[in-house]
C-alpha positions in Angstrom: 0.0 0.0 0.0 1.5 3.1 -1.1 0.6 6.3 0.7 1.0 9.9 -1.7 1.6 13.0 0.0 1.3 16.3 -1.8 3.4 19.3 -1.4 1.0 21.2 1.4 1.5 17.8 3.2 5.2 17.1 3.4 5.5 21.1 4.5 3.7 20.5 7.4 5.8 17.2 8.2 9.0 19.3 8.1 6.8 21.9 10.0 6.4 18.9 12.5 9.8 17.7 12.9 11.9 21.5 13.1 9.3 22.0 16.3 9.4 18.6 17.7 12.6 16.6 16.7 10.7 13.7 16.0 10.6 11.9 13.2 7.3 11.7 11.3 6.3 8.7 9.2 2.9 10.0 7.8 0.0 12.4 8.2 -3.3 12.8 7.2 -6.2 14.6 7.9 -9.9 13.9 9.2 -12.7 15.4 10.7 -10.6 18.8 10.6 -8.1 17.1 12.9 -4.6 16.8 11.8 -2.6 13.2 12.5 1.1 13.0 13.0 2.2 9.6 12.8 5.7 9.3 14.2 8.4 6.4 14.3 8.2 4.0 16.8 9.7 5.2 20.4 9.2 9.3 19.4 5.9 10.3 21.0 8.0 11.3 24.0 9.5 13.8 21.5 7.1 14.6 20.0 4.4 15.7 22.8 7.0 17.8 24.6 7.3 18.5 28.2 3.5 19.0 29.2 2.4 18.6 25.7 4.1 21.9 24.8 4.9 20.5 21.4 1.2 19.9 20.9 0.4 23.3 22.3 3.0 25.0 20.0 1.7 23.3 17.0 -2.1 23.9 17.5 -1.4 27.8 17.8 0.6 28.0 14.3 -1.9 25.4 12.7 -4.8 27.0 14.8 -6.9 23.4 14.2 -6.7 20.1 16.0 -3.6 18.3 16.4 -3.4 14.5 16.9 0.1 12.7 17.7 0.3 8.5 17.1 2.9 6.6 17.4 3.2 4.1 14.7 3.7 0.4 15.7 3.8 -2.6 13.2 1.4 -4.6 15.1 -2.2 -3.7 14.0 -3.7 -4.1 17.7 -1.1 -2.4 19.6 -1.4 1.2 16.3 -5.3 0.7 16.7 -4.9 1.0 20.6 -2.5 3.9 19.7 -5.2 5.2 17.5 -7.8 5.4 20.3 -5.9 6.9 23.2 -6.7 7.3 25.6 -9.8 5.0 25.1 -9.0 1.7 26.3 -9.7 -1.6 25.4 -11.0 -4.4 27.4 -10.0 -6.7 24.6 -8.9 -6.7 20.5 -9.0 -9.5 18.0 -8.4 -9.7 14.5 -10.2 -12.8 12.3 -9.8 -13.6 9.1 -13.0 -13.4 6.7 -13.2 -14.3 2.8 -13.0 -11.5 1.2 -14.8 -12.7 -2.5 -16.3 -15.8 -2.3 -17.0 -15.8 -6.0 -13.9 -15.8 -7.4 -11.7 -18.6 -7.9 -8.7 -17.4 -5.6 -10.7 -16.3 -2.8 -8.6 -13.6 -0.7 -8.9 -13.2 3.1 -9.1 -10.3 4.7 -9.1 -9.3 7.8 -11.5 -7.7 10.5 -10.9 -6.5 13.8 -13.4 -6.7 16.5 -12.9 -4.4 19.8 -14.0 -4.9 23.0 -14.7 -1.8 24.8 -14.2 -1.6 28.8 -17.9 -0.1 29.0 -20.9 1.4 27.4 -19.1 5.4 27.5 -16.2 3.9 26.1 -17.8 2.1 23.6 -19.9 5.4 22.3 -17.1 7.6 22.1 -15.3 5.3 20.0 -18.2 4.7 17.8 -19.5 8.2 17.9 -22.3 9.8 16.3 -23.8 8.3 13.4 -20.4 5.7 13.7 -18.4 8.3 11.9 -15.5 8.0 14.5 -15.5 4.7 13.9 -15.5 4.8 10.2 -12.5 7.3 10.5 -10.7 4.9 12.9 -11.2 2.7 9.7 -9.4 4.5 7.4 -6.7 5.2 9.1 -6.3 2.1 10.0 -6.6 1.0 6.0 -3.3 3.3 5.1 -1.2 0.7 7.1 -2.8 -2.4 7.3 -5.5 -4.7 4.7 -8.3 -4.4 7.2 -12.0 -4.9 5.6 -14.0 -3.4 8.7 -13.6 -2.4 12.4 -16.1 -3.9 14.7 -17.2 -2.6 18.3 -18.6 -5.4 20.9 
């Protein structure tokens, strides 16, 4: 899966790593929020001392900013995603992804289990479009057909 970045985009990534010092694997925008995806071990870094970084960043962007710290492990990024949600519990099973064809492909979906019912809602949110945006950030990394919440 390649992942494009226009020019707007890899200006704020530098923007994001001369304030910071972190490195920054990716970054993508939704819901009007801005994600940082940074290399493994860097969200130190990149928050700052009392979330200065953050701070910094949302007054020179003036707009949301989100920081992730990318991990190769699709459970452990989508717990990453969701912080500071937490999970009670994360699986991932395979499902056939076209039955019709003659090589049928797997793919996978995830199923969370929430620790309660507030939990739960705010990772679904309103009309599910948290969840759906969980999805597709989730989909620039990893072959995942659908996110489900238990």
């Amino acid at each position: 899966m390649g992942i494009k970045l226009d020019i707007n985009s890899l200006k704020l990534m530098t923007l994001f790593e001369n304030v910071t010092g972190a490195r920054v694997k990716d970054y993508f925008e939704l819901d009007g929020a801005k994600y940082f995806v940074v290399q493994q071990g860097e969200i130190g870094k990149a928050i700052g001392r009392q979330g200065s970084n953050i701070r910094r960043l949302q007054d020179v962007m003036k707009c949301n900013v989100k920081i992730v710290e990318h991990n190769e492990d699709l459970l452990e990024f989508i717990k990453n995603l969701i912080y500071p949600l937490r999970l009670h519990s994360a699986e991932i099973k395979q499902e056939i992804k076209d039955e019709t064809s003659v090589n049928k492909k797997m793919s996978d979906v995830v199923y969370l289990e929430a620790i309660d019912v507030k939990t739960r809602g705010l990772i679904i949110g309103r009309n599910a479009t948290s969840l759906r945006n969980l999805e597709k950030a989730v989909q620039r990394y990893f072959d995942v057909k659908e996110i489900k919440v238990m």
